[in-house]
C-alpha positions in Angstrom: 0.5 -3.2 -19.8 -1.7 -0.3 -18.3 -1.1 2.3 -15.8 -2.6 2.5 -12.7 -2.3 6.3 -11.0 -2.6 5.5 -7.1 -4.8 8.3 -6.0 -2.8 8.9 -2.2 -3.4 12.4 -1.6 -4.0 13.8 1.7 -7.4 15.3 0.9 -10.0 14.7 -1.2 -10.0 18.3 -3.2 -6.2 17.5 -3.5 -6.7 14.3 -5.5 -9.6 15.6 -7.4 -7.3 18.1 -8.5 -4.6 15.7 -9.7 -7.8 13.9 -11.3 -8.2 17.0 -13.5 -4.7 17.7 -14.3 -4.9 14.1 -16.2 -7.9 13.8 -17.2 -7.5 13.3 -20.8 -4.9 10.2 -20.5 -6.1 6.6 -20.4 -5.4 5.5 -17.2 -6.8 3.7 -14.2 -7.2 5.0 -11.1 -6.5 3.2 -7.6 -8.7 4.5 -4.6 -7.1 2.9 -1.5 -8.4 2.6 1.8 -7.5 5.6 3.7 -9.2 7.3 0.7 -12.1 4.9 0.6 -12.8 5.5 4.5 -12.5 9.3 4.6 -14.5 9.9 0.9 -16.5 6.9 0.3 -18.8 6.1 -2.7 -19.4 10.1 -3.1 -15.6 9.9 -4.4 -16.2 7.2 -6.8 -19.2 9.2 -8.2 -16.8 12.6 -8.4 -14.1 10.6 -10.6 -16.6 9.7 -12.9 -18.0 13.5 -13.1 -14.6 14.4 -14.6 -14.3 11.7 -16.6 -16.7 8.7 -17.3 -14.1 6.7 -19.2 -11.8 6.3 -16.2 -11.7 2.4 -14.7 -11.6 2.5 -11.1 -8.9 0.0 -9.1 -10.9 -0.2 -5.4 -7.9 -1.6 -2.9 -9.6 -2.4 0.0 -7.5 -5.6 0.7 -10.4 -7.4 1.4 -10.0 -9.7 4.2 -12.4 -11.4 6.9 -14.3 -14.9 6.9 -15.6 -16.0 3.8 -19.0 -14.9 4.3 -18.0 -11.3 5.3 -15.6 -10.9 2.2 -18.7 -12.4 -0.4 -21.0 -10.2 1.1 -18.9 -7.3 0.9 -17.6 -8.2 -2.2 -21.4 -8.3 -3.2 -21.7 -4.2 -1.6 -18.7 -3.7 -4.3 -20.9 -4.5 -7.0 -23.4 -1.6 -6.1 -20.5 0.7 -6.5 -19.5 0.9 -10.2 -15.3 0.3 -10.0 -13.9 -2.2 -12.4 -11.1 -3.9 -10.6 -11.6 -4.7 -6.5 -8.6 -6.6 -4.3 -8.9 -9.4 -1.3 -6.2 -10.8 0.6 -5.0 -14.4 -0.7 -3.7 -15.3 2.9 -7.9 -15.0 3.6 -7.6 -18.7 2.1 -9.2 -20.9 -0.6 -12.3 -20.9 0.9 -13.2 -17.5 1.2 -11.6 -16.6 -2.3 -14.0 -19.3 -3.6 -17.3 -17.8 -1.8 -16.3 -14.7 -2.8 -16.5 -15.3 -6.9 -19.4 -17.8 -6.0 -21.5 -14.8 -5.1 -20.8 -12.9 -7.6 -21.5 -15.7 -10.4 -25.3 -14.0 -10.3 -24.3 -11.0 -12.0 -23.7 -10.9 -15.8 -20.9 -8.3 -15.9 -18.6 -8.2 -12.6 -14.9 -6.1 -11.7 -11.8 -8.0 -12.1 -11.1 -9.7 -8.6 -7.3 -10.2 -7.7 -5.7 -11.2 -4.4 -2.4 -9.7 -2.8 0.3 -12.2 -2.5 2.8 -10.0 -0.2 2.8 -6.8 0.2 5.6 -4.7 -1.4 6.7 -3.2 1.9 7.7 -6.5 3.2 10.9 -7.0 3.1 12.0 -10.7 3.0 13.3 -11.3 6.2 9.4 -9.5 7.4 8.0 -11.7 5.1 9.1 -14.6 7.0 8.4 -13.8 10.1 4.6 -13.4 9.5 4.5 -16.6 6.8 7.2 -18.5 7.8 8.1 -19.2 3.9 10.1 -16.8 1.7 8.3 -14.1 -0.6 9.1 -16.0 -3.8 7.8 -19.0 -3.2 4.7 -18.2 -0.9 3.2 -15.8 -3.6 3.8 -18.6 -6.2 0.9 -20.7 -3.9 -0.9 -17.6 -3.0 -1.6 -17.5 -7.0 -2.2 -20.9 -7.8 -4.4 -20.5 -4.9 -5.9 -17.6 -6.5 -6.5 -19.0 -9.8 -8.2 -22.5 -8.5 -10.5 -20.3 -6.9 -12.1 -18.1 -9.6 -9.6 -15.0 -9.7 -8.2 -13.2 -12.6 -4.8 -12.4 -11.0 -2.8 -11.4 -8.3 -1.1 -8.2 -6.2 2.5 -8.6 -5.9 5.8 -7.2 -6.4 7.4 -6.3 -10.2 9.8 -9.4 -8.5 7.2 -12.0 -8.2 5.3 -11.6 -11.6 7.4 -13.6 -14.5 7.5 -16.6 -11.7 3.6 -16.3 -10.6 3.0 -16.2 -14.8 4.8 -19.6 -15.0 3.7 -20.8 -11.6 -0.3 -20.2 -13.3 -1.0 -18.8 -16.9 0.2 -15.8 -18.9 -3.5 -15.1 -18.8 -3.2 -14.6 -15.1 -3.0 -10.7 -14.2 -0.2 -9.4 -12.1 -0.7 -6.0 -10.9 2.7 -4.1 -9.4 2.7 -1.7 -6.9 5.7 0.5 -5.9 6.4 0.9 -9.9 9.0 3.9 -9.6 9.5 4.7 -13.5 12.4 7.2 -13.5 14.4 5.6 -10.4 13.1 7.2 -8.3 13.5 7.0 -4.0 11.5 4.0 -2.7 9.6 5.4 0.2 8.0 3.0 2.0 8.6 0.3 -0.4 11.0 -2.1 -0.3 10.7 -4.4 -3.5 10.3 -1.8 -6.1 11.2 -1.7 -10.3 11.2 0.4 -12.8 8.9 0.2 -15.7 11.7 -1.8 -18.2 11.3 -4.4 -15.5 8.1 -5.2 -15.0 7.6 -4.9 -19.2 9.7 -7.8 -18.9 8.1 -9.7 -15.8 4.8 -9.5 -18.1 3.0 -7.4 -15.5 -0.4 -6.2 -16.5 -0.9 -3.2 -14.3 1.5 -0.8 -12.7 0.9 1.2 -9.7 2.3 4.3 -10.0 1.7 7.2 -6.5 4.3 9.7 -5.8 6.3 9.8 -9.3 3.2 11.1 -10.7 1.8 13.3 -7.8 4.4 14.9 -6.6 5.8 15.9 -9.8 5.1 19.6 -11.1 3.2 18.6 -14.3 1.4 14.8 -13.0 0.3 14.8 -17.0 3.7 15.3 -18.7 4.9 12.5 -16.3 1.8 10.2 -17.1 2.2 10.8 -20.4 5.9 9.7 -20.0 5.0 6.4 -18.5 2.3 5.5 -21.3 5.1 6.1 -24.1 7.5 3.8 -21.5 4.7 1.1 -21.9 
């Protein structure tokens, strides 16, 4: 299991200090999209000024027609990250012309697809896919994995299920990972580390635990003993 520090930060000189204050862990770092929009690739370039070893998690949530998503799946490419996201509801189709276009390149980012997100709750859920959470993010993987994927976004909930459902090979990646118990915020199925150690996830998404604390690195360095 690795950790995954969700970079949410109002400002850009805000997360670039948290960036510093853990610098010397091993950890991945999620840029998300209101990030994404407001700093762009300059960002990117600025994480890797302060520390060239970190992997960057781009979570764009990718979704559009196929051709859209493989083309700007293809733009990804240009920009360094090592793990990017699309949207399994986008459908087979575009998941496949996504990994098609990037069959040219030797080396590529790990590609997953979110299943539901983790501020659904069920009866939400249901109300947009007309299925239950469980059993729709079971297809959205197997989905996911016919067409190319390494793994899935979902829930802490979803990920011993999705493991069987495909391969223990398959990633899982979990946001709304609160390690201590802490409040839920805008999340609704969230689990503490123990818990998705034993759902088999690969990555956990970790945000306000960590930034909001007074000392982010004495908490990250909490979590990595945890896992």
């Amino acid at each position: 299991m690795e950790l995954c520090v969700a970079l949410d930060l109002a400002t850009k000189e805000e997360n670039l200090t948290l960036i510093e204050k853990i610098k010397d862990h091993d950890v991945w770092l999620k840029v998300g999209l209101r990030t994404y929009i407001r700093d762009g690739e300059d960002f990117l370039k600025a994480i890797k000024k302060i520390n060239p070893d970190f992997k960057i998690f781009l979570d764009l949530k990718l979704y559009d027609i196929p051709n859209t998503m493989a083309d700007s799946a293809e733009s990804i490419m240009g920009l360094g990250v090592d793990m990017f996201n699309v949207h399994a509801s986008a459908g087979k189709r575009a998941m496949k012309t996504v990994m098609e276009r990037l069959e040219k390149y030797e080396s590529r980012p790990i590609v997953l697809a979110v299943t539901a997100l983790t501020s659904f709750s069920e009866d939400e859920f249901t109300a947009v896919y007309e299925k239950d959470i469980a059993s729709k993010a079971d297809q959205f993987a197997k989905d996911a994995m016919d067409s190319g994927l390494d793994g899935v976004v979902c829930s802490a909930y979803e990920s011993a299920s999705i493991k069987n459902t495909t391969s223990t090979d398959f990633m899982t990646l979990t946001p709304g990972i609160r390690p201590f118990g802490e409040d839920a915020g805008d999340q609704k199925r969230v689990a503490d580390v123990a818990f998705a150690k034993e759902a088999l996830v690969d990555f956990i998404v970790v945000g306000r635990p960590i930034y909001q604390a007074q000392n982010p690195s004495d908490v990250v360095k909490r979590i990595l003993e945890l896992i």
